[in-house]
Residue, then its C-alpha position, 0 to 999 in steps of 0.5 A: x587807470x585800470x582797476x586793481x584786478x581786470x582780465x586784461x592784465x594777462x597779455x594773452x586774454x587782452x590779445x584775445x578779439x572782441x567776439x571771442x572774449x565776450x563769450x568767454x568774460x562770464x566765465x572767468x574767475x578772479x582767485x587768489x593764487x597764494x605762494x606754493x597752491x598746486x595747480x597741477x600734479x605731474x600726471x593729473x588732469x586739470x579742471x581749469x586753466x589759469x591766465x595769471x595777472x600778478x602771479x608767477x607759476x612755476x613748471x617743475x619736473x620732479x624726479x624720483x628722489x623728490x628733487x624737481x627744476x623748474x623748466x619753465x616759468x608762466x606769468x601774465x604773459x600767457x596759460x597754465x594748462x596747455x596739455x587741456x587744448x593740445x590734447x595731451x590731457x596730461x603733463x609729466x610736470x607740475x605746476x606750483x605758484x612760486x610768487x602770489x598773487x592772483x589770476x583768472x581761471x576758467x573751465x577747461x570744456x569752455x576753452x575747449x569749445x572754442x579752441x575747437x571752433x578753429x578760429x583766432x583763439x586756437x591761433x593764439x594758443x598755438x603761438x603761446x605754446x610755441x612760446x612756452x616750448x622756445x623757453x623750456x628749450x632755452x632754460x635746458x640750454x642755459x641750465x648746461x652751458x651757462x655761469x650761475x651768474x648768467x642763470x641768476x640774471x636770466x630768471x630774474x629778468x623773465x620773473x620781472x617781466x612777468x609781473x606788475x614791479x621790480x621787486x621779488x619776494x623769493x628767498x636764495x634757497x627757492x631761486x637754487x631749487x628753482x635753477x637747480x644749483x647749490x644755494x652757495x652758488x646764489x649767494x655768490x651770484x647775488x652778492x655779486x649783482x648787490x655790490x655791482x647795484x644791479x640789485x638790492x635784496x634784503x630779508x627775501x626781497x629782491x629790487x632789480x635796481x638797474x635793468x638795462x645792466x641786469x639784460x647786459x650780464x645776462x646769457x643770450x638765453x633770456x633774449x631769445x625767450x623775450x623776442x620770441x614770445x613777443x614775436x608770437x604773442x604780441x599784446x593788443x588791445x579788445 
């Protein structure tokens, strides 16, 4: 059994080979990433990145008015702080843990050094991003083009593919702000999922009951990011 918090429950550092990894294990530290931490200010230059394990951080472009959407969504699957090694040093988005749990995070310089070494860490990386762009495109797509209905079912499945259960602690307004729909439109969406039995939710939180129906009423948009983050990332072991 693994133990309650390991390195490799984040699919990107499992994937990372022997040598690599151990030059970085002594450096990686265990936090807690509790509901609404701020990793990142759009603008800001991060200290750290952030390999989540029983969390989820969520993108988000703010606009002038304060309104934001959430462009994209990091999980155990990969790493918040992609500017760090892409050389950008900063990003118009912002990055806020939107469900808690915890993570590991380490010191951008010791990336750094071995993302500039050349070897598998900076491929890996590189096909990560990949992967995160392939979502954002997805979510702009599906954002213009697809139902509530199929927006609700997409963001549920890529929040449960993300973490250790079936369950969400979220709430119908933050799933709105997250899609950028009117809360009305969730409910109804909801509702829908609830009665079919595709889903139980209750007192903000959510149980996906029924998954294989679930991916069935959702837009292509999730199986793309799914297959193409599989593609790109494919999680083995040390």
């Amino acid at each position: 059994m693994q133990p309650a918090h390991a390195t490799t429950q984040n699919h990107l550092l499992a994937a990372f080979p022997t040598a690599e990894y151990e030059r970085l294990a002594a450096d990686l530290e265990l936090v807690p990433m509790p509901l609404g931490l701020v990793l990142s200010e759009s603008g800001g230059r991060m200290q750290h990145l952030y390999f989540p394990t029983t969390s989820i951080v969520s993108l988000l472009y703010v606009l002038e008015d304060g309104s934001s959407a959430e462009i994209g969504v990091v999980g155990n699957e990969g790493v918040v702080g992609i500017s760090l090694f892409m050389g950008g040093q900063t990003t118009p988005s912002r990055a806020v843990v939107r469900n808690a749990g915890h993570g590991y995070r380490l010191r951008a310089d010791l990336l750094l050094r071995e993302f500039h070494l050349g070897g598998p860490v900076m491929r890996l990386l590189l096909r990560y991003t990949q992967a995160l762009i392939t979502q954002m495109t997805q979510t702009a797509v599906c954002n213009r083009h697809h139902s509530v209905d199929q927006q609700l079912c997409r963001w549920l499945l890529l929040s449960i593919d993300r973490l250790p259960a079936q369950g969400i602690v979220t709430t119908q307004e933050l799933i709105a702000s997250m899609i950028g729909v009117r809360r009305e439109g969730v409910t109804e969406a909801a509702g829908k999922l609830q009665k079919a039995g595709v889903i139980s939710y209750s007192r903000g939180h959510i149980e996906v009951l029924d998954r294989k129906r679930l991916e069935g009423m959702a837009c292509e948009c999730y199986g793309v990011v799914r297959r193409e983050t599989e593609r790109l990332i494919a999680s083995v072991a040390r």
